[in-house]
N, C-alpha and C positions, 0 to 999 in steps of 0.2 A: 504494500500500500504506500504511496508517495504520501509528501507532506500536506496534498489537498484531498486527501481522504479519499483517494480513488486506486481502484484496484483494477487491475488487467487481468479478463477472465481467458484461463487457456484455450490455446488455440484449437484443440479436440472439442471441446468445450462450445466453442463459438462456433464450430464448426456445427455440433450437434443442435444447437438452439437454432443458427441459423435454417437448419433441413427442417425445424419444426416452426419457424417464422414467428419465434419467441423471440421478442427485444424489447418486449414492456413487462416489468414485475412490479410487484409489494415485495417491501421490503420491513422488518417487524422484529423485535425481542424474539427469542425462545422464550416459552413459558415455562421450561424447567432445567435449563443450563443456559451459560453466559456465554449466549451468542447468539448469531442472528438468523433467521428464517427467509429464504428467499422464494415466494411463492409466484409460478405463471400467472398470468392471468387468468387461464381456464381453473385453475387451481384455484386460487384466491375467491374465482365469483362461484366455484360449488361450494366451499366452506362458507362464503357471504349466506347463501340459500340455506343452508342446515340451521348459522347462527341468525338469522331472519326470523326462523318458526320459534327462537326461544320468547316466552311469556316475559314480557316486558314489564307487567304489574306485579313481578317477582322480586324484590330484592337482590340478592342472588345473582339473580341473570343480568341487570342492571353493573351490578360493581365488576361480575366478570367483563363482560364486554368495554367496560371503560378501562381495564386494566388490560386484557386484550387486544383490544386496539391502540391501546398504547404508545407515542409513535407511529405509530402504521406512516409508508411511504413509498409513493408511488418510484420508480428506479427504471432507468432506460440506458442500454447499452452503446455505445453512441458509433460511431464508424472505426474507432480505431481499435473497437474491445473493450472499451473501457468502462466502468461504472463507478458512479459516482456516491460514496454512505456519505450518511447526512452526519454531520458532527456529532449531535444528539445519540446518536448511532454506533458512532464512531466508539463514543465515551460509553455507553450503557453494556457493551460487551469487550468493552476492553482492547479494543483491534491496536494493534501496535504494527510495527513494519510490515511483518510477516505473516503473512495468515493463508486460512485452508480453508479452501471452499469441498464440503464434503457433499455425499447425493444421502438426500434422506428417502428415494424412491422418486417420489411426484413434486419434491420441493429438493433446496438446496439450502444449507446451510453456511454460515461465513464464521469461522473463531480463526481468535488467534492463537497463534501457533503454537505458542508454547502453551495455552487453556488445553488446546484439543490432545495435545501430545500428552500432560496430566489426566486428561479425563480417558484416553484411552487405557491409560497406567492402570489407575483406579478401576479400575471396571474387568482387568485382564484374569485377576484369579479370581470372577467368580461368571465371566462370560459361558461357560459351559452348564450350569445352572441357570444363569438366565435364558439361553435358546432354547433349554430342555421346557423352561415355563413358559415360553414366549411361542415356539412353533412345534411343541410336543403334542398338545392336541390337533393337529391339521393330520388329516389321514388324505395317504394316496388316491386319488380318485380315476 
């Protein structure tokens, strides 16, 4: 990341988003580690649709959604690769020089380098108990 908070997404990468004509995201906190969430567009407006249907006369669903959207920020990759995190952004997950754009599946994730390289640490002697709980129920079909 340079000193105006902009990051250069790899060129596989750009390459990949380009075949799918993805160059506008949300851009947003994790809601349980200290980083950031980079959501398509297509992405971002089915989760809009889920969190839509929540009961607004709830409590609850009220403080979530304002803590949820939190920041939220619209993010465009501009012609040379490049992306722009909003200061706010910058500051709330810690981004320092170096950072790792990871795939969370249908999103993409932004930490820095040294967070993500901790949190993979942390997580290494007990990752075989977590996929046993996490995708032990899925049967072959």
């Amino acid at each position: 990341m340079d000193s105006k908070g902009r990051i250069m997404l790899p060129v596989e990468l750009r390459k990949q988003l380009a075949d799918l004509k993805m160059d506008s995201f949300v851009l947003k906190r994790a809601v349980f580690e200290k980083n950031l969430e980079m959501y398509p567009m297509n992405e971002w407006g089915k989760l809009m649709e889920k969190l839509n249907k929540l009961n607004r006369f709830k409590k609850k669903n009220i403080e979530f959604l304002t803590r949820f959207l939190a920041g939220v920020r619209n993010v465009n990759i501009d012609g040379t690769g490049r992306m722009q995190i909003p200061k706010d952004l910058v500051k709330i997950a810690g981004l320092k020089k170096e950072v790792v754009i990871a795939s969370a599946i249908n999103i993409l994730q932004i930490w820095d380098k040294d967070d993500y390289e901790r949190f993979l640490e942390a997580q290494a002697d007990n990752f075989s108990d977590l996929a046993e709980d996490v995708m032990g129920d899925f049967d072959d079909e």
